[in-house]
C-alpha positions in Angstrom: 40.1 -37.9 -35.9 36.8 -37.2 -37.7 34.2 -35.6 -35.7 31.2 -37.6 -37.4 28.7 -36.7 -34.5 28.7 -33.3 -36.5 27.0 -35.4 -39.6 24.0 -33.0 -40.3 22.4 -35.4 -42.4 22.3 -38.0 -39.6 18.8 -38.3 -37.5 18.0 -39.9 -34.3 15.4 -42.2 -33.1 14.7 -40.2 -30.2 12.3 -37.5 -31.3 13.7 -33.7 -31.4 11.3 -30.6 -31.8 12.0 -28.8 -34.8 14.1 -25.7 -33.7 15.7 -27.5 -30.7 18.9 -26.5 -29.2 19.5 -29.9 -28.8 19.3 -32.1 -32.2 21.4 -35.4 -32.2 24.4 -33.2 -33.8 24.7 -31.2 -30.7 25.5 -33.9 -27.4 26.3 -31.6 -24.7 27.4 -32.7 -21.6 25.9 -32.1 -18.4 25.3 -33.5 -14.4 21.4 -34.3 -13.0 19.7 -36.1 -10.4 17.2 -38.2 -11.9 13.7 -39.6 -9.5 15.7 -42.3 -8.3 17.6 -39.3 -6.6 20.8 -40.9 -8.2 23.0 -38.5 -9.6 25.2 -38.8 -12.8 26.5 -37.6 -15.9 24.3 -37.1 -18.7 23.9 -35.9 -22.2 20.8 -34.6 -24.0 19.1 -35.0 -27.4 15.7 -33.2 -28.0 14.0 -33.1 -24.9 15.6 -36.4 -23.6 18.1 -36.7 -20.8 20.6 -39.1 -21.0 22.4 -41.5 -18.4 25.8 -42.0 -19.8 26.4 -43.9 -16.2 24.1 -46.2 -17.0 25.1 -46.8 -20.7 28.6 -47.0 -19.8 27.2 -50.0 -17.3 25.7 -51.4 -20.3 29.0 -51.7 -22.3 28.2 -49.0 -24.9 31.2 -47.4 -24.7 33.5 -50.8 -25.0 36.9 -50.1 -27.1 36.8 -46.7 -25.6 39.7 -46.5 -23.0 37.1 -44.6 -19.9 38.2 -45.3 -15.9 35.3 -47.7 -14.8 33.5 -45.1 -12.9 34.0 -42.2 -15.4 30.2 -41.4 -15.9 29.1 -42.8 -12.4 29.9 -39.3 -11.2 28.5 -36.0 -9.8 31.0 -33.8 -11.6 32.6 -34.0 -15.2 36.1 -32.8 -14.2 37.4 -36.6 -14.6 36.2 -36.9 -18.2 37.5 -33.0 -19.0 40.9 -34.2 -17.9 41.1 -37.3 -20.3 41.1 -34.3 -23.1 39.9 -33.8 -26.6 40.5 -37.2 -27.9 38.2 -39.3 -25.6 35.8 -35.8 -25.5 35.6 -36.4 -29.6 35.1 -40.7 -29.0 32.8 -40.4 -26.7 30.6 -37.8 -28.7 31.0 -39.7 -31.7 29.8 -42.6 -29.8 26.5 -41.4 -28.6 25.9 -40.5 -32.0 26.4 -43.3 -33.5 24.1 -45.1 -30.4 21.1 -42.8 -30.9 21.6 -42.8 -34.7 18.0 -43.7 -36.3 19.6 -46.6 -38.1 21.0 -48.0 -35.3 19.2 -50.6 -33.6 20.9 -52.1 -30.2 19.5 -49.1 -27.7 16.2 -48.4 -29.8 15.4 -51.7 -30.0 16.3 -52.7 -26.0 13.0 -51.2 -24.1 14.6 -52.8 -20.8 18.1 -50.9 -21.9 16.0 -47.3 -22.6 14.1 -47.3 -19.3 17.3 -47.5 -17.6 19.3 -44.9 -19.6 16.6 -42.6 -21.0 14.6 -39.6 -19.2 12.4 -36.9 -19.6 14.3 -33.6 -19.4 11.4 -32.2 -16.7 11.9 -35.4 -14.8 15.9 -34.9 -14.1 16.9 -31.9 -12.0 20.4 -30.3 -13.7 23.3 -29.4 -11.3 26.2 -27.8 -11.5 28.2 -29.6 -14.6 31.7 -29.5 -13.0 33.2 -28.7 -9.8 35.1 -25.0 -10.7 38.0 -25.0 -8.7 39.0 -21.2 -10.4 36.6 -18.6 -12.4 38.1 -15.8 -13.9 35.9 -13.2 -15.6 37.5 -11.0 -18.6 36.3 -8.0 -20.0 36.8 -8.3 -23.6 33.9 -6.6 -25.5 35.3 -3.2 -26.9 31.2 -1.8 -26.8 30.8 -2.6 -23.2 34.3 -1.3 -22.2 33.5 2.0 -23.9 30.1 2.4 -22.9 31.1 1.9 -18.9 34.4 4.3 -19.2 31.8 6.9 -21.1 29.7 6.4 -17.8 31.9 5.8 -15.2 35.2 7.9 -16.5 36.0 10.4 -19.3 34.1 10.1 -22.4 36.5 11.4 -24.3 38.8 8.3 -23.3 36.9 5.9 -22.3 38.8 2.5 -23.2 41.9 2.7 -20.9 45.7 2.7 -22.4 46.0 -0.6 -21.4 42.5 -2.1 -22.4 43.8 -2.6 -26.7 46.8 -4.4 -26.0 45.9 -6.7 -22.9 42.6 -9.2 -22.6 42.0 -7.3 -19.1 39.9 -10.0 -16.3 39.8 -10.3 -12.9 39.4 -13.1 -10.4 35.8 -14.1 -9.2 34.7 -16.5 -6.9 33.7 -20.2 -7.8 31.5 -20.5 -4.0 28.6 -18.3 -5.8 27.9 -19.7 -9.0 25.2 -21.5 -9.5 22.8 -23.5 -12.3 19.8 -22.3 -14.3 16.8 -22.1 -11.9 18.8 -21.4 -8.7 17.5 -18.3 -7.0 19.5 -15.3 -6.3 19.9 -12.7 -3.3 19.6 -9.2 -3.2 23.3 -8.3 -1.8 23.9 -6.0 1.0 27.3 -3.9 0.8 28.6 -0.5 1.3 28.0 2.3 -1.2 28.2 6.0 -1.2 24.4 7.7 -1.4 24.5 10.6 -4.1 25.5 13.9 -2.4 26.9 12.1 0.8 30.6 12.1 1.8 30.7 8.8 3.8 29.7 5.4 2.6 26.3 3.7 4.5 25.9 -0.3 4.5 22.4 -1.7 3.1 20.8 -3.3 0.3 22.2 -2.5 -3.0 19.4 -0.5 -5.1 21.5 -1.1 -8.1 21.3 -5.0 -9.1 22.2 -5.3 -12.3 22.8 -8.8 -15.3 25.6 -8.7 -17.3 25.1 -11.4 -20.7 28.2 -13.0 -20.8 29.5 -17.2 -22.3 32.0 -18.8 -20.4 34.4 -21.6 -21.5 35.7 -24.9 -19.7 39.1 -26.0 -19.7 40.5 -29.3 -19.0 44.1 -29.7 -17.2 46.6 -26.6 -19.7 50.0 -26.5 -18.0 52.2 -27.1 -14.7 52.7 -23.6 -13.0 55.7 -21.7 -15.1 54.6 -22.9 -18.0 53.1 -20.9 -20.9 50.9 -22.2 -24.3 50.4 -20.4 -27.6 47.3 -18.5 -29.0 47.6 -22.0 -31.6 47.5 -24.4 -29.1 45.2 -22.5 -26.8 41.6 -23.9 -28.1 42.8 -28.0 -27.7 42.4 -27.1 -24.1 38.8 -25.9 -24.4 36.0 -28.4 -23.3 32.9 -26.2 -24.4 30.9 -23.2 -23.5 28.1 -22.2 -21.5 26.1 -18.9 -21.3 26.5 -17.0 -17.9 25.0 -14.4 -16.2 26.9 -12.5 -14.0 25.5 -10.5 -11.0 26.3 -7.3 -10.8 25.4 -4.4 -8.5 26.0 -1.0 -9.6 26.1 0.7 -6.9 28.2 -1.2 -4.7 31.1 -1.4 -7.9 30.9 2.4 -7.8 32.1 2.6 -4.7 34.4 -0.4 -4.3 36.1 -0.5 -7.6 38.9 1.9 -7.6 41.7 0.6 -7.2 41.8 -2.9 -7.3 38.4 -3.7 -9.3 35.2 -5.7 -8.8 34.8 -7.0 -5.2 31.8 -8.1 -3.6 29.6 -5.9 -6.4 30.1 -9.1 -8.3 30.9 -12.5 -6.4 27.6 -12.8 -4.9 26.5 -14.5 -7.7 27.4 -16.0 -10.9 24.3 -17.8 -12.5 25.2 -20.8 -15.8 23.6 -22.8 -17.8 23.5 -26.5 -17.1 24.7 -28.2 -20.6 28.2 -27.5 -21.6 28.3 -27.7 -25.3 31.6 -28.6 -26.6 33.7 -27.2 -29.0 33.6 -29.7 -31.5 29.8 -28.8 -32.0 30.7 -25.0 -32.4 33.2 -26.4 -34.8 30.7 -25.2 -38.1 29.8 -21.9 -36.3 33.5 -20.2 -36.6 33.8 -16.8 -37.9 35.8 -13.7 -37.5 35.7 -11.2 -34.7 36.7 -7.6 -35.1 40.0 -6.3 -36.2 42.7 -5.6 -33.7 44.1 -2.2 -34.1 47.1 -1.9 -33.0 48.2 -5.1 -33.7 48.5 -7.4 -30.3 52.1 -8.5 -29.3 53.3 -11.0 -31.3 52.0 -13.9 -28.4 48.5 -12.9 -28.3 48.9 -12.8 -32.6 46.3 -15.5 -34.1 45.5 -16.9 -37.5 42.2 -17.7 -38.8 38.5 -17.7 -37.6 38.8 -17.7 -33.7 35.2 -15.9 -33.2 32.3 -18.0 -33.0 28.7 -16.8 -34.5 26.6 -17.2 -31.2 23.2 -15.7 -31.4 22.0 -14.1 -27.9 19.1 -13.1 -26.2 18.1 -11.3 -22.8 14.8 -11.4 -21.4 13.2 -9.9 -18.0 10.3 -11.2 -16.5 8.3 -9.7 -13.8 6.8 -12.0 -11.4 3.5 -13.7 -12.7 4.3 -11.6 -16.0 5.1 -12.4 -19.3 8.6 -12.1 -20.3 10.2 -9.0 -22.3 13.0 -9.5 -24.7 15.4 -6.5 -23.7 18.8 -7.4 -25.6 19.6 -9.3 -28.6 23.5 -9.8 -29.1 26.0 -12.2 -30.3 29.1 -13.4 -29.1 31.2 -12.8 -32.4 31.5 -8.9 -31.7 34.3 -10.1 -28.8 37.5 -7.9 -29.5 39.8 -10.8 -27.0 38.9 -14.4 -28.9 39.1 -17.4 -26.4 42.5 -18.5 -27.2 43.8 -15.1 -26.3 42.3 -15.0 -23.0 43.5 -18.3 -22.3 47.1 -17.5 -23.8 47.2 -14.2 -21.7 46.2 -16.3 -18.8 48.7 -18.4 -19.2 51.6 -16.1 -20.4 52.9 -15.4 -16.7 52.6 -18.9 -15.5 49.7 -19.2 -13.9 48.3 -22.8 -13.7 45.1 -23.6 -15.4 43.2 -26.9 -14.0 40.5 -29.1 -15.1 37.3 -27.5 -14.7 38.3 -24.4 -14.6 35.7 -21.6 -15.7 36.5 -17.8 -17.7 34.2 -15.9 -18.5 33.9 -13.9 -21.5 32.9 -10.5 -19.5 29.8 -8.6 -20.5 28.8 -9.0 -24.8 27.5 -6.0 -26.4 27.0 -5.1 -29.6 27.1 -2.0 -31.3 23.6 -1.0 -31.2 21.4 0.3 -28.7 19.2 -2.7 -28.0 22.5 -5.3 -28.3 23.8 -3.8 -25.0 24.3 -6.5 -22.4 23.7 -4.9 -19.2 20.9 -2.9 -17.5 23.5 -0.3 -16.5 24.2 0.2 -20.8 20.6 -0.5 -22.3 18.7 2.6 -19.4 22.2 4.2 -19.7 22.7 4.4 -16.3 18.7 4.7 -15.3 18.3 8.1 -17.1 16.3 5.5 -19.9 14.1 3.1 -18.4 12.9 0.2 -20.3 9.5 -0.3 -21.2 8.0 -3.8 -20.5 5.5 -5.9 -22.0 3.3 -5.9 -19.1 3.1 -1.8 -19.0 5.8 -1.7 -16.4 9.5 0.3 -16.4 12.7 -0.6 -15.2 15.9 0.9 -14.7 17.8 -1.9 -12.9 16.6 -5.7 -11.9 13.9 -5.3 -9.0 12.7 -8.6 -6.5 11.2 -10.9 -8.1 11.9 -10.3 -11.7 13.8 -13.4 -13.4 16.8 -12.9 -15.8 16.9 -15.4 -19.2 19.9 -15.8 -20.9 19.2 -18.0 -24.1 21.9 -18.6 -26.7 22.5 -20.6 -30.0 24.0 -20.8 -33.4 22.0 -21.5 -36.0 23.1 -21.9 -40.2 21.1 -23.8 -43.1 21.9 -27.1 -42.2 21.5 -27.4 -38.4 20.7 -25.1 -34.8 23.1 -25.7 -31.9 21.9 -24.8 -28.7 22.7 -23.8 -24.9 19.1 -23.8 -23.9 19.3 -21.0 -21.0 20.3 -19.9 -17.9 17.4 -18.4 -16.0 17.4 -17.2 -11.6 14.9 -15.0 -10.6 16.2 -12.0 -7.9 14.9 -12.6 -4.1 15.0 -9.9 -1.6 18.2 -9.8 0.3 19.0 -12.9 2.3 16.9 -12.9 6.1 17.9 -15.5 9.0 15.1 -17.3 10.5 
């Protein structure tokens, strides 16, 4: 099946601002509560929200095969489990409804005041409810600028690191949307010069730029796929910032890994853009040396070419730009890390959420953590306002923005933004 809602010569009625991450070829899918307080699935096109409740209400889907209340929901896990056929009708469908030549919405003012919003009207939620979230670890930069830090420098990637997509298991009760707030965490860590552990406020919060991908239902438990089959389970991607703190992973990590350093929070961005609009934005990634196994082998352009950006902003201070990455410099591609998932029979469900682990690039100031671009806090970063910083401090607010972008047409994640409050106090 075609995907014509990729058409970059086609235009909408709705008006987009030029470089949005959102023109009509876009159509990402998200959940928000409009005035009303009514909450349902949506779509967006420039700076428009979309009710796809209220146009399924309206028959604008009819000849699709959708459950009645497929859009009259406050999650997206139903329509992630009909799979990549109704995903592509549906997409192709909006399109075709907010299509500049097409009149039956534009020209149906009763019809748009029901289904049509102001972006800063709506408030986004969480997309889909995440029943699992595993987080990998799959950028060779970031791997081997923590092991220079944190082991030997002269071996930094472990043995097992070039031959595995290595992740862990987070938790799914912490993350959150763009705009949600986040807590200083408290945890155990071992003071500098001290031989026993004390329990506070960890000094060392730290971001960590990372995309994650949604998956609809893959396999019943025992059951393996294939690197080739891998990507037909992938709904889209959203960019993801997750919470780390430094100090506390210092301590805890050995032997089984990140803890609580990292499942206090796990901030996203609201709009899942789907794979079909990454479709034009494929590339390579890096070459695998050694070789992987022969069931993590792939063919083809499995990378995608994802422009990033990291900015910190003090409170009541203009933001700094402090990282400038992309996702294509990921040594594990997303099929892999779903194959790998997969390859010992572990079930994958509808909504479940993987994140990409922490993207840096091979320069300097395309690191994706605080912990790589101060090198530990022995470089602190200059802001804009005058100020340093070594790590994340209260108040300051992380923003993730991401997009791909080629001659024709810019597809966008818009961001993910949460601003660090002082540790959590009971009233």
């Amino acid at each position: 099946m075609p995907i014509t809602a990729n058409d970059t010569s086609r235009k909408s009625w709705l008006e987009v601002p030029e470089n949005s991450d959102f023109p009509i070829q876009n159509i990402p899918f998200g959940v928000f509560l409009t005035k009303e307080n009514v909450v349902t699935v949506g779509t967006r096109i420039g700076d428009y929200a979309i009710d796809l409740g209220a146009l399924q209400q309206l028959n604008y889907f009819e000849g699709i095969d959708l459950t009645d209340d497929m859009f009259m929901q406050d999650t997206l896990n139903d329509f992630i489990s009909d799979g990549k056929k109704t995903w592509r009708l549906v997409r192709n469908r909006i399109a075709d409804i907010f299509d500049e030549t097409n009149p039956q919405l534009r020209d149906s003012t009763k019809h748009r005041d029901i289904v049509i919003f102001k972006i800063d009207d709506v408030e986004m939620q969480l997309p889909v409810l995440i029943g699992d979230y595993t987080d990998f670890y799959s950028s060779r930069e970031h791997a081997t600028n923590v092991g220079k830090m944190f082991r030997d420098p002269e071996n930094a990637l472990l043995p097992n690191w070039l031959h595995i997509p290595v992740g862990y298991h987070g938790r799914s009760s912490t993350i959150v949307p763009s705009g949600i707030p986040v807590h200083r965490p408290m945890g155990q860590t071992l003071p500098a010069g001290h031989d026993t552990p004390v329990f506070g406020a960890s000094r060392l919060v730290d971001f960590e730029l990372e995309t994650a991908f949604i998956t609809t239902d893959v396999n019943v438990m025992g059951e393996n796929i294939s690197t080739y089959e891998a990507e037909d389970y992938i709904f889209g991607m959203v960019l993801l910032n997750d919470w780390s703190a430094r100090d506390m992973q210092k301590w805890e990590y050995v032997p089984l890994g990140p803890f609580l350093a990292k499942n206090f929070a796990t901030s996203i961005s609201p709009w899942i853009v789907t794979m079909d609009a990454l479709e034009p934005f494929r590339t390579k990634g890096p070459k695998q040396d050694p070789s992987p196994l022969p069931y993590l082998q792939t063919k083809g352009k499995k990378a995608f070419d994802i422009h990033l950006e990291v900015s910190l902003q003090p409170e009541n201070q203009e933001e700094t730009v402090i990282s400038r990455s992309n996702f294509k410099y990921m040594y594990w591609s997303m099929a892999q890390q779903l194959t790998h998932h997969t390859s010992n029979g572990c079930r994958v469900n509808s909504g479940d959420m993987m994140g990409s682990g922490t993207i840096s690039g091979p320069t300097p100031d395309s690191f994706g953590s605080m912990l790589e671009l101060t090198w530990g806090g022995k470089n602190p970063l200059k802001l804009n306002g005058g100020e340093e910083r070594k790590f994340i401090e209260d108040n300051d607010t992380v923003i993730i923005r991401g997009f791909c972008e080629n001659n024709e047409v810019r597809i966008g994640f818009g961001e993910v933004s949460s601003q660090l409050l002082p540790p959590f106090t009971r009233q």
